[in-house]
N, C-alpha and C positions, 0 to 999 in steps of 0.2 A: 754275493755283493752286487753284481750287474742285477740282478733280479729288484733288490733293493732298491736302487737308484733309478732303476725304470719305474716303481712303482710311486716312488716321490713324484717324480716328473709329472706322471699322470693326475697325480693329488691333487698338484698345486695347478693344474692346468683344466680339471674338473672344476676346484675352488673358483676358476675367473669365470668358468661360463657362467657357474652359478650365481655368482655375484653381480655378471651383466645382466641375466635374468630375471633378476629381483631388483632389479634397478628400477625405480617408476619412470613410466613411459608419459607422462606429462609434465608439462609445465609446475608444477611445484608452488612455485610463488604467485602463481597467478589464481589456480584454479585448485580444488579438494582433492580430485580424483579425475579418472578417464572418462568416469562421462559426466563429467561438472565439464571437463574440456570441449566435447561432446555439443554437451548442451549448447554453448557459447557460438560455436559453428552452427548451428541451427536455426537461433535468433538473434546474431549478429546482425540481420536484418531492418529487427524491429524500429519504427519509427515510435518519438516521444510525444504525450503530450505535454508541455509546458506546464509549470505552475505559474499561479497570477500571483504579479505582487502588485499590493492594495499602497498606492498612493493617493491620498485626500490631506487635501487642506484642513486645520485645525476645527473649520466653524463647517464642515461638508461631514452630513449623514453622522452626525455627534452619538444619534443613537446604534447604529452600526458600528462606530470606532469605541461606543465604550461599552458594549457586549466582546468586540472582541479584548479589549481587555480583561474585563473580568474573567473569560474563559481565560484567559494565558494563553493568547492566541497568537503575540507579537512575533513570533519563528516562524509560523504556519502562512503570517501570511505576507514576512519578507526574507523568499526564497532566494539562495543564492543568485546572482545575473547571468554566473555562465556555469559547463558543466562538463563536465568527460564523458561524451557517449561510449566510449570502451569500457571506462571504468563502472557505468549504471550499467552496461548489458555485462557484465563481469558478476555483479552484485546479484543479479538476475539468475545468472547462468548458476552459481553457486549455492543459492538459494533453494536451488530447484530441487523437490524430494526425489531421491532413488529409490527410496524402498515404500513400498503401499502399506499406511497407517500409520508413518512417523514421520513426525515433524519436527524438525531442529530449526528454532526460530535464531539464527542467524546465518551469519552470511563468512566467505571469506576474500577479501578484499586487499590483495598488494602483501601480501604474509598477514593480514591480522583479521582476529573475527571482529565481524562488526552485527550483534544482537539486536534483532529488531521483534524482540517482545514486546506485550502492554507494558512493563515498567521501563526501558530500553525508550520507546515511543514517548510515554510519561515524562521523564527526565528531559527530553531533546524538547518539550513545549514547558517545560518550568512548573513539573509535578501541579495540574492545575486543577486533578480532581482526586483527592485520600480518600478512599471510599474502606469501611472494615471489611473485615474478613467475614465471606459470605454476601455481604453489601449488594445490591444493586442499584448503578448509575439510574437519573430519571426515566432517559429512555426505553432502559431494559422494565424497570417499574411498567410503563405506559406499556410495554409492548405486550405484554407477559399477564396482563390486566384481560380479565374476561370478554370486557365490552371495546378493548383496544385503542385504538385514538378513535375519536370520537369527529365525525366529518364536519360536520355544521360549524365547530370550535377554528376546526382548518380553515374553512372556507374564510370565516370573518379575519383569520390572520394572515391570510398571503393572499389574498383577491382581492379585488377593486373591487366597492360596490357595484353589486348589483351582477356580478361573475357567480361561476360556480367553477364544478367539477365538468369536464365532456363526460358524457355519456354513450353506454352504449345504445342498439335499438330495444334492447330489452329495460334502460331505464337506470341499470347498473356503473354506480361511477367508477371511473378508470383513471383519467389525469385531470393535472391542473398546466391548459397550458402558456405557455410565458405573455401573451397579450395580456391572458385573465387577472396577472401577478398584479402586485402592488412594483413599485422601484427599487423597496427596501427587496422583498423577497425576490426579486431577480438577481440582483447585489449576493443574497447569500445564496442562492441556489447556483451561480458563476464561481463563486468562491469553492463553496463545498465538493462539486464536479470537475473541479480543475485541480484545488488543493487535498482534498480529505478521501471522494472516490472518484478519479480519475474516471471521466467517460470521454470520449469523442461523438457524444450524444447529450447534449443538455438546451432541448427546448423545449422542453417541459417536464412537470414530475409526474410521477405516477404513482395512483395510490396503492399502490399493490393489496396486502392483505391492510397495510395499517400504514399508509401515509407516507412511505418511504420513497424516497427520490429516485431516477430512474435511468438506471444506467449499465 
C-alpha cells in the first residue's frame, strides 16, 4: 500500500511540472508566439512615417479631388489623427514571417486577427476595383505589356513644359525630379509616398524598369 501511495504522489507532482512546461512562455493576448514576442523587442524602436490627410476647399485642384473619388480613395486619404505606436509595432511584430516561403496575410492584434489581404485592403477603401478572375488591374496590363510605359506619354503628364527625365552620362533616363513635376503630380506623388508606399524618400520618382515611383 505505501508503495502505492508513493507512487500517486509522484504522478500527481510529475503531472504539475509538466503542465508548468507546457505553459506558453508569452504574452498570449498580445503576441502569436515567442518570437512574434521576440520580434516586438527588436523593433520596438522603430520610428513612423505619418500618413497625409488631404484637406482642400471644394473649388482647390477639383481635378485631384475627383480622381480621388472615383478611385474610392476617401479612407486613404482621411487617415486616423492619432494612433498607438505600441499597438502599429504590435501589428508589425505579429506580422512578421517565422517560417521561410509562408505567408500568413494577417496579423494578430489585442486577441483578434486582423487580415491584411488584397480583399481585407479592398473592403477598408470601399471595394473600389472588381476585377474577374484571372483579370488584370491597368497597371499590371501596362507593366506586363512588351513595350511597357512608354516614356514620352510620362513626360507630357507629370512634367512642366519643356522638362523631362535626368539623365544619366550614358544618356539613359532614370528620374523625374520634383522641380521637373507639374503641381498636380507633386500632389500625387506626396500622396502616394506617404499614403500607398510609404518612403522617407520622395523628391523625385524614378523610372525604374517602367515608371514606377521611388522609394
Amino acid at each position: 500500500m505505501a508503495s502505492k501511495k508513493l507512487s500517486a504522489k509522484r504522478s500527481r507532482r510529475d503531472t504539475a511540472v509538466e503542465g508548468t512546461s507546457a505553459a506558453p512562455k508569452f504574452d498570449s493576448h498580445h503576441f502569436r508566439s515567442t518570437e512574434h514576442q521576440q520580434r516586438f523587442e527588436v523593433i520596438k524602436g522603430w520610428s513612423f512615417h505619418r500618413e497625409r490627410r488631404v484637406q482642400l476647399k471644394d473649388d482647390e485642384y477639383t481635378d485631384f479631388q475627383e480622381e480621388i473619388a472615383r478611385r474610392h480613395w476617401t479612407s486613404l486619404v482621411t487617415p486616423m489623427a492619432k494612433f498607438d505606436p505600441d499597438i502599429v509595432i504590435e501589428f508589425y511584430a505579429n506580422a512578421w514571417p517565422i517560417e521561410e516561403g509562408v505567408r500568413d496575410m494577417r496579423s494578430w492584434v489585442r486577441g483578434q486577427w486582423i487580415p491584411f489581404d488584397i480583399d481585407a485592403l479592398s473592403q477598408f477603401l470601399g471595394d473600389p476595383l472588381v476585377l474577374e478572375e484571372g483579370q488584370e488591374c491597368e497597371f499590371s496590363q501596362r507593366r506586363n505589356r512588351a513595350d511597357g510605359f512608354e516614356e514620352e506619354a510620362i513626360v507630357q503628364l507629370l512634367c512642366i513644359p519643356g522638362q523631362d527625365f535626368a539623365r544619366t552620362a550614358a544618356g539613359r533616363r532614370v528620374r523625374i525630379m520634383r522641380t521637373n513635376m507639374t503641381t498636380l503630380t507633386q500632389m500625387w506623388m506626396t500622396l502616394l509616398l506617404s499614403n500607398v508606399l510609404p518612403s522617407d524618400h520622395n523628391s523625385d520618382t524614378d523610372e525604374r524598369p517602367c515608371g514606377s515611383v521611388d522609394y
